[in-house]
C-alpha positions, 0 to 999 in steps of 0.5 A: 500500500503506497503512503499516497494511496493511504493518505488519499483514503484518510480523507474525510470530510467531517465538516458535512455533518456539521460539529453538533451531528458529530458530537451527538454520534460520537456521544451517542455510542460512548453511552452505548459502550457505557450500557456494556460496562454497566450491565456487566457491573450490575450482573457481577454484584447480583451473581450472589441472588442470580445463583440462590434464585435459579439454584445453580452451583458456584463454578457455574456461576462464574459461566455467567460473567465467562460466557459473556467474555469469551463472545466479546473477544470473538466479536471483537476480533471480527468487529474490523470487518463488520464496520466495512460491511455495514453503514454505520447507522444499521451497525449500531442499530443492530447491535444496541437491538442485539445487545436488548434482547440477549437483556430480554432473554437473560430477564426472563430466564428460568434456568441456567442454559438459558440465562448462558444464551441471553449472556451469550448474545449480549456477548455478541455485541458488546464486543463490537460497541466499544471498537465502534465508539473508537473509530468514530472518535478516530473517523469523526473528530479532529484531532483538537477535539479528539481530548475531549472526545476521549475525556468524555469517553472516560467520564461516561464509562466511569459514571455507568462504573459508579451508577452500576453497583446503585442501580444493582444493590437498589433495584434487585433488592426492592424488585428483583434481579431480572430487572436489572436487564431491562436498565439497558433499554432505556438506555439503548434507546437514548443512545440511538436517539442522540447517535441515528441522525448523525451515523445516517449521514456519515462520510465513511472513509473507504477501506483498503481492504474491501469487503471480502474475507478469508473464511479461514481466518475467520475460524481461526480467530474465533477458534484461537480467543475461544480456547484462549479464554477457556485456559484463562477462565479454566486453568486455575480450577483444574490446576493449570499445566497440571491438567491436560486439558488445559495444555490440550486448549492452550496447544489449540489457541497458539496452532489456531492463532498461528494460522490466524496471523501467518494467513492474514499476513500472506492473504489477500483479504484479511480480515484485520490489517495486522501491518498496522502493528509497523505503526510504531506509536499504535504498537506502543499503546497496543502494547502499553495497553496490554499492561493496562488491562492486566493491572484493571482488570487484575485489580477488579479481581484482587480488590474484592478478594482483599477487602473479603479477606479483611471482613467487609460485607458485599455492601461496604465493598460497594460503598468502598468501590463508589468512593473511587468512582466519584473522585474518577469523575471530578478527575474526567472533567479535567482531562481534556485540558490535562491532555491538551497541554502535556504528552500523553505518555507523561499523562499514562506514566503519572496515571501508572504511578497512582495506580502503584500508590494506590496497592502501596497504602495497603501495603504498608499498613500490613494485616490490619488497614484502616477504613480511611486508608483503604477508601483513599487506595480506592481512590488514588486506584480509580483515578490512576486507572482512569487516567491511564487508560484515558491517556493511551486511548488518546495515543492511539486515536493520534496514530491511526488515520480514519481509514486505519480506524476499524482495524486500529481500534479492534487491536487496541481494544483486543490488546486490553481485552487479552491483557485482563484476561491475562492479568486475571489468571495471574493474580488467580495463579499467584495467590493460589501459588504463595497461599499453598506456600505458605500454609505449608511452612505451618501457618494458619490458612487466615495468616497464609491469605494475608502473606499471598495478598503482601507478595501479589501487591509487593509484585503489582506495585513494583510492575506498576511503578516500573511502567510508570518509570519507562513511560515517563523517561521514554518520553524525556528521552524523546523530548531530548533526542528532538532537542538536539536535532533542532538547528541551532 
């Protein structure tokens, strides 16, 4: 592809929707990618009643949050292709309809299967909504409004993150758990309402790509993430490599992924453009932002699971965790300024460095922390998280051209979707591993938790603090290294 054909092809003349047309769509599936995030907040907190109601087992409950993942992942690495198939207007359209009636069909549930398929089916588009709300920040705005765009990104996504666990505590305790499904509707239909107008009117950049796709990538992809999910999702209760099932999966996801890549790159139809990875600013935030997810994601795992450990009530947890999203967003309303004046990866490495605060206050204050001293860890963790993943998403929306868009988003959201599902299994594995450790020198089970808890946030502290060293002195390194080119 020539740089003169690949400039062509960016062109998009934004200026024939108009600036609140644009504004409207871009917002308008920001808070459909927000609906995503907040219905699985809302079915996380209410597994506990979902399992005690339909009278299923506490393995097959974790099936609840897993069947959802594990079709995300396959959406998503479909959701390139999907955006040069459809116009914009019908592709949201289906989506926010799909995403509702696997909400319908998970509500009116009446025993697990059938709670597995409605999650299933929300799987399905919720993995294509949060791709799709990049590319348009990429395909739509200009690059001096893509700041505030990505700001009102983390400040709509983190209020769904504050309003979830309200919105479960208060509407499945007065009503029932089955209408927690039917939040999404309202909010599906203010989504469309604000977005239609403006996506029926789009100017979509035309792909280098084309419309046609290798059948065989396709099944390799969905095979890879399948099984990929399935070791991560199963290998601590089978014992990881100790089980061959689990070696038989992981074999499967690398051969699978394997042809995945070696097809893509030989074909003459890919469905993703994985020559975008030559982009050096785009790989670095992919990369950047496997490391992000780990972190994220690992600490919704870890955060519960000390807090448990210390006695706190599924209600306090939630009250901890609103404290945390309420600074995040007095924070995202000062982004786009933030990110306007100083380089994002200045912004991501301070990110990182509160991010390592926030698991070094519960690390110095041993077996025993304060109430006070666990709520502002909350806090510095939700505002590091924040603006971590707020500066890396402004990275890569700057690297990408609207053409580039579909597929640059897809291997951004994809990097961070692997990297928590690695993250997860880490932080899993590692407690498992020092806990057994530890209960085997003699110690009560009670003292082995509190030990296997100090080393996983002596380690996460330790990773976080080192990303946020190199990321601030790459880009000292840079500033330096253009400084002395410049003549005199």
């Amino acid at each position: 592809m020539s740089e003169q054909t690949r400039e062509e092809s960016s062109e998009l003349p934004t200026d024939v929707l108009g600036a609140q047309l644009r504004w409207r769509a871009v917002l308008g599936v920001i808070i459909a990618a927000a609906m995503t995030v907040m219905d699985l907040i809302m079915t996380s907190t209410a597994l506990g009643d979902i399992q005690h109601d339909l009278g299923f087992s506490l393995p097959q409950t974790a099936l609840v949050i897993s069947a959802s993942a594990t079709t995300e992942l396959v959406t998503l690495a479909l959701s390139a292709y999907l955006t040069r198939i459809f116009p914009p207007r019908t592709y949201l359209l289906g989506l926010c309809a799909t995403f509702v009636l696997g909400a319908m069909i998970s509500a009116n549930a009446w025993n697990m299967p059938i709670l597995l398929v409605g999650r299933v089916v929300q799987g399905a588009a919720s993995g294509a909504i949060m791709p799709f709300a990049y590319y348009l920040v990429v395909a739509l705005m200009r690059k001096d409004e893509q700041p505030r765009a990505i700001a009102a990104f983390s400040f709509t996504v983190t209020a769904s993150g504050v309003l979830g666990p309200i919105l479960s505590i208060t509407i499945a305790q007065w009503i029932s758990w089955r209408a927690l499904f039917y939040a999404s509707v309202p909010v599906a239909v203010v989504a469309l309402a604000l977005a239609l107008p403006g996506l029926g009117r789009m100017p979509v950049p035309k792909s280098l790509l084309g419309r046609r796709v290798s059948v065989l990538s396709v099944g390799a992809v969905a095979l890879g993430l399948f099984f990929l999910q399935f070791t991560f999702d199963g290998g601590d209760s089978r014992g990881w490599y100790t089980s061959p099932t689990i070696w038989a999966s992981t074999a499967i996801a690398l051969v699978a992924l394997g042809v995945f890549v070696g097809n893509e790159l030989r074909g003459r139809h890919p469905l993703v453009d994985l020559r975008l990875l030559r982009n050096r600013p785009l790989l670095v935030s992919c990369v950047l932002n496997v490391l992000a997810g780990a972190a994220t994601y690992g600490a919704y795992f870890l955060i519960p699971f000390y807090l448990t450990a210390h006695g706190y009530s599924v209600g306090r947890i939630g009250a901890v965790t609103l404290y945390g999203g309420l600074v995040q967003l007095v924070v995202a309303l000062r982004l786009p300024s933030v990110l306007r004046r100083v380089n994002p990866m200045i912004v991501a490495g301070g990110g990182a460095a509160l991010f390592a605060g926030s698991g070094l206050l519960p690390l110095l204050a041993g077996n025993s922390p304060a109430a006070a001293l666990i709520i502002a860890a909350q806090m510095l963790r939700a505002v590091g998280a924040g603006v971590l993943l707020a500066s890396l998403g402004l990275m890569m929306t700057r690297a990408l051209t609207p053409a580039d868009a579909s597929s640059g988003s897809l291997l951004f959201n994809l990097a961070r979707s692997l990297g928590g599902s690695v993250g997860t299994a880490l932080c899993s594995a590692f407690i498992v591993w020092r806990e057994s450790h530890f209960v085997a020198t003699g110690v009560t089970r009670t003292v082995a938790r509190f030990d296997a808890l100090h080393d996983t946030l002596l380690v996460a502290v330790t990773a976080l603090a080192l990303l946020s060293a190199g990321l601030i002195v790459a880009q000292l390194r840079q500033r330096r290294a253009r400084g002395s080119a410049a003549p005199a």
